[in-house]
N, C-alpha and C positions, 0 to 999 in steps of 0.2 A: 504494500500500500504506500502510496505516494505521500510525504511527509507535508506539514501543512505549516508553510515559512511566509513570515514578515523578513524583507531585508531594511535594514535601515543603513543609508548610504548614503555616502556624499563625494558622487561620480567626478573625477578622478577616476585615471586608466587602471589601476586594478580594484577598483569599485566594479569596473564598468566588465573588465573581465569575470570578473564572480558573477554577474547577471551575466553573463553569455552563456556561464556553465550552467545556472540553474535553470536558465530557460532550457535548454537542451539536453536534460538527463528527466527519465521517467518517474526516479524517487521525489521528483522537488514538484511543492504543488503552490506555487506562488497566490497569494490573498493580493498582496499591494508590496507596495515601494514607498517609505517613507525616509525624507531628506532632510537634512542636515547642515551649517553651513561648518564646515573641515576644509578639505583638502582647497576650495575655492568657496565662494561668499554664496548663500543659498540660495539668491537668483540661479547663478553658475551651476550650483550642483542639482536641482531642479531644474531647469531647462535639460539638461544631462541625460540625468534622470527618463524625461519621456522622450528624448529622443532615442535612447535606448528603447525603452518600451515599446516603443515602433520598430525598430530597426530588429530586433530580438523575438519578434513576433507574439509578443504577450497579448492576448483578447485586449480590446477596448475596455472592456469590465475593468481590468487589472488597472488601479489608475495610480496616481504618485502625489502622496501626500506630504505637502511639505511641513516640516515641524520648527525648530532652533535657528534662529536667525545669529547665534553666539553662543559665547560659554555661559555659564552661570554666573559670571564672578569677572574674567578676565577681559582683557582687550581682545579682540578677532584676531588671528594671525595667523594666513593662509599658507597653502603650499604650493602654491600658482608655479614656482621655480622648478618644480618636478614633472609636473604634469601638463604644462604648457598652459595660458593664458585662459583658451577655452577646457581646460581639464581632459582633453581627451588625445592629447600629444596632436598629429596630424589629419586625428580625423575630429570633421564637424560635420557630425549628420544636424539633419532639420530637428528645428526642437517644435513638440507638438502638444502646445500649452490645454488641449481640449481634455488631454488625458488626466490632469490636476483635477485632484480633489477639495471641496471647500469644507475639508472636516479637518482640524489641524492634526498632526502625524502622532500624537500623541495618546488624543481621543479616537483613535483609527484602532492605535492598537491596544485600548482599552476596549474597545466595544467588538473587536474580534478575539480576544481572548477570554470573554465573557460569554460569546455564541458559542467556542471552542473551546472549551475549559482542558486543560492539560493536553492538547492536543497540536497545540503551536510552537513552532522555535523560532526566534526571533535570534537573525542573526546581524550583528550591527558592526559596519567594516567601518564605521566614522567615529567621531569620538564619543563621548555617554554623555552628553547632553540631554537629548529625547528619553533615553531609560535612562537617568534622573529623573527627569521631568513626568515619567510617566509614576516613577515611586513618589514623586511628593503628590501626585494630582488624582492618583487609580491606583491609589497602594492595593486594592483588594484586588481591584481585575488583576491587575500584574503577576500575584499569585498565581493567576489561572494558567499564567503560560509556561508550557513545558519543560522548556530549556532557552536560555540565554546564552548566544554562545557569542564570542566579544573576540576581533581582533586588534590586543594590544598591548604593549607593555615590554618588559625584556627585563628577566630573573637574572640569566647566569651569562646573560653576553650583553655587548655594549649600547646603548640605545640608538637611531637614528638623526635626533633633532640635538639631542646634549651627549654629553659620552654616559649622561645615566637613565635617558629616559627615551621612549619610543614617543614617536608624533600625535599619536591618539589620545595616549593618556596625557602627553604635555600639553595639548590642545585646550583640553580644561580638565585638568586636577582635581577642580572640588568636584566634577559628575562622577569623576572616577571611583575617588574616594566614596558618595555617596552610594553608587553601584556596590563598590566590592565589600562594604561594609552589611549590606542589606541582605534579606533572606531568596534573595530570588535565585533560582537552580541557574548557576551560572558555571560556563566553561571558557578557558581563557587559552586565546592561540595568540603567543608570543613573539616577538624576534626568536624567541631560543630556536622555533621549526622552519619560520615561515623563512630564514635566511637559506634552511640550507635545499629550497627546491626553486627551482633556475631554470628561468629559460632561455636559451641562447638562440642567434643569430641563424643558426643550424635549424632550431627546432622550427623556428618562424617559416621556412622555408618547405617544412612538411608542414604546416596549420594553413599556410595560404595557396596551396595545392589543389581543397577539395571545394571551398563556395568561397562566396564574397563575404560572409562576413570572418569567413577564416581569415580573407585579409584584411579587413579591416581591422580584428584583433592583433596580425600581425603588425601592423602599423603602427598601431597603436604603441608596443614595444620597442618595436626598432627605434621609436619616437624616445622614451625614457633610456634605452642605450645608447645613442647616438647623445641626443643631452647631455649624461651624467656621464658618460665616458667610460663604460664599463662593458662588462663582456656577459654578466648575468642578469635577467631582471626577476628580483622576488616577488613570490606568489603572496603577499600580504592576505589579501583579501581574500581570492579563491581556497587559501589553505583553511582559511574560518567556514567558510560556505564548507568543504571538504569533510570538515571535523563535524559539523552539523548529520551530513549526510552519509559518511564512510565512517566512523569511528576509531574503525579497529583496524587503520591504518595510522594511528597514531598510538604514543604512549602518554597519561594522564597521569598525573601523580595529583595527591592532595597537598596541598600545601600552604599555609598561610600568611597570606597576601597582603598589603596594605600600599597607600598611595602617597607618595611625599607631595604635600600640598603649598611648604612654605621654604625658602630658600631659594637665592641667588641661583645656582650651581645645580642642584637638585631636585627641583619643579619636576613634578611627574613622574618620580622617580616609583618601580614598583619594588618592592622590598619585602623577601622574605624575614616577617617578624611572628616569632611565637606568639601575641598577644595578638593577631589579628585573624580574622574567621578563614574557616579552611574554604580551597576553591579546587577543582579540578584543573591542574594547567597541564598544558600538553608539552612536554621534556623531550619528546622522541618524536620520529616522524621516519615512516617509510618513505622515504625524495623518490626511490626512482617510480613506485605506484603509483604516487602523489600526480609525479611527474607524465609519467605515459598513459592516465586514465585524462587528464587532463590535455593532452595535447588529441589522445583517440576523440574525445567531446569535440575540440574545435577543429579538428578536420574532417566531421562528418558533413555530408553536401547535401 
């Protein structure tokens, strides 16, 4: 049976990859798309958003609800440097504002984990903003959903934005904090896994083989290595949508988690501390499964 997923995202190229895979694998049964402002400001990552939803073929039904226009607390501070101006490196498909929802993203995914009690995963490849928002506002629906499965953070390897913290949880600190402090069934996909599955210039070249949006995923890639100047590009996001969907191609450990909220240096920092609630985070990762399940999906035609 087909799993029954909220993504919350804020597209950015491998936002925009993890909706290519979910739209395209049998287990994922998409409700809606709800947005965020992260990696670009949330006009950006909603227009995004449904131009995907078009381009990915999700029914009209399926619409994209936008939620956080910022952190709770901080100033905005995007990641436009990675992901190119319009968030999607070289490609800009048509953005298709008809698909926008006028229920805010937060109340979407109160009122569908309410119709679907324990039956939802909500996986959120932006920062925790919105699931903040959704614990102080639908503390009870929120119970209702399944599994939270969250990509962010960095235990035992170095962060991305500081040498101690990953982008998402740096993004905004206090959501995170509020997240991982909370009772919600949450599972955490880290730098520790999502560094070490890669896609190279190689692989690009089987994914844009079999359809057109094989290329356009490729592009989208070649667009972040060509940029950053590097030879691999990580599956941030797709390896969270992966652990939602595949499990038991990762290893989970419990562990307890907390969020550095104040400090120069240390903002976002995630830290194993005895005194803070245990979480499932993911330590281990089959790359090469990871790897050729995921390039089998986007070279199918």
């Amino acid at each position: 049976m087909a799993k029954k997923l909220i993504i919350d995202c804020d597209p950015g190229i491998d936002d925009a990859l993890a909706l290519i895979l979910a739209a395209r694998v049998p287990d994922a049964q998409l409700l809606g798309l709800t947005t965020l402002a992260g990696n670009l400001p949330l006009s950006v990552t909603t227009g995004n958003a449904t131009a995907l939803a078009r381009e990915i073929g999700l029914k009209p039904e399926i619409l994209v609800w936008p939620g956080a226009a910022g952190p709770l607390q901080r100033e905005f501070v995007d990641a436009g440097h990675i992901h190119g101006p319009r968030g999607l490196g070289n490609w800009h498909p048509e953005q298709d504002w008809s698909r926008v929802g006028l229920e805010h993203a937060v109340s979407f995914i109160a009122r569908q984990a309410s119709s679907y009690p324990g039956e939802i995963t909500l996986v959120a490849t932006g920062p925790l903003t919105n699931v903040a928002l959704l614990l102080e506002y639908h503390a009870q629906e929120a119970l209702h959903l399944a599994e939270v499965v969250f990509m962010g953070g960095a235990l035992r390897v170095p962060g991305n934005v500081t040498p101690q913290a990953e982008f998402n949880i740096w993004a905004d600190p206090e959501a995170a904090a509020a997240v991982l402090s909370s009772s919600l069934p949450l599972k955490m996909v880290g730098l520790d896994v999502t560094r070490q599955v890669l896609l190279t210039k190689s692989d690009l070249r089987r994914i844009s083989k079999a359809s057109i949006l094989g290329v356009r995923a490729a592009s989208m890639v070649e667009y972040y290595l060509d940029n950053l100047g590097v030879e691999g590009c990580p599956l941030h996001d797709p390896l969270a949508l992966m652990a939602a969907l595949r499990p038991e191609l990762f290893g989970f450990k419990e562990l307890p988690v907390q969020v550095e909220t104040s400090g120069c240096y240390s903002r976002g920092a995630t830290i194993i501390h005895p005194g803070a609630p245990g979480l499932p985070a993911a330590m281990t990762v089959d790359r090469e499964a990871c790897r050729e399940w995921l390039i089998s999906v986007f070279s199918k035609s």
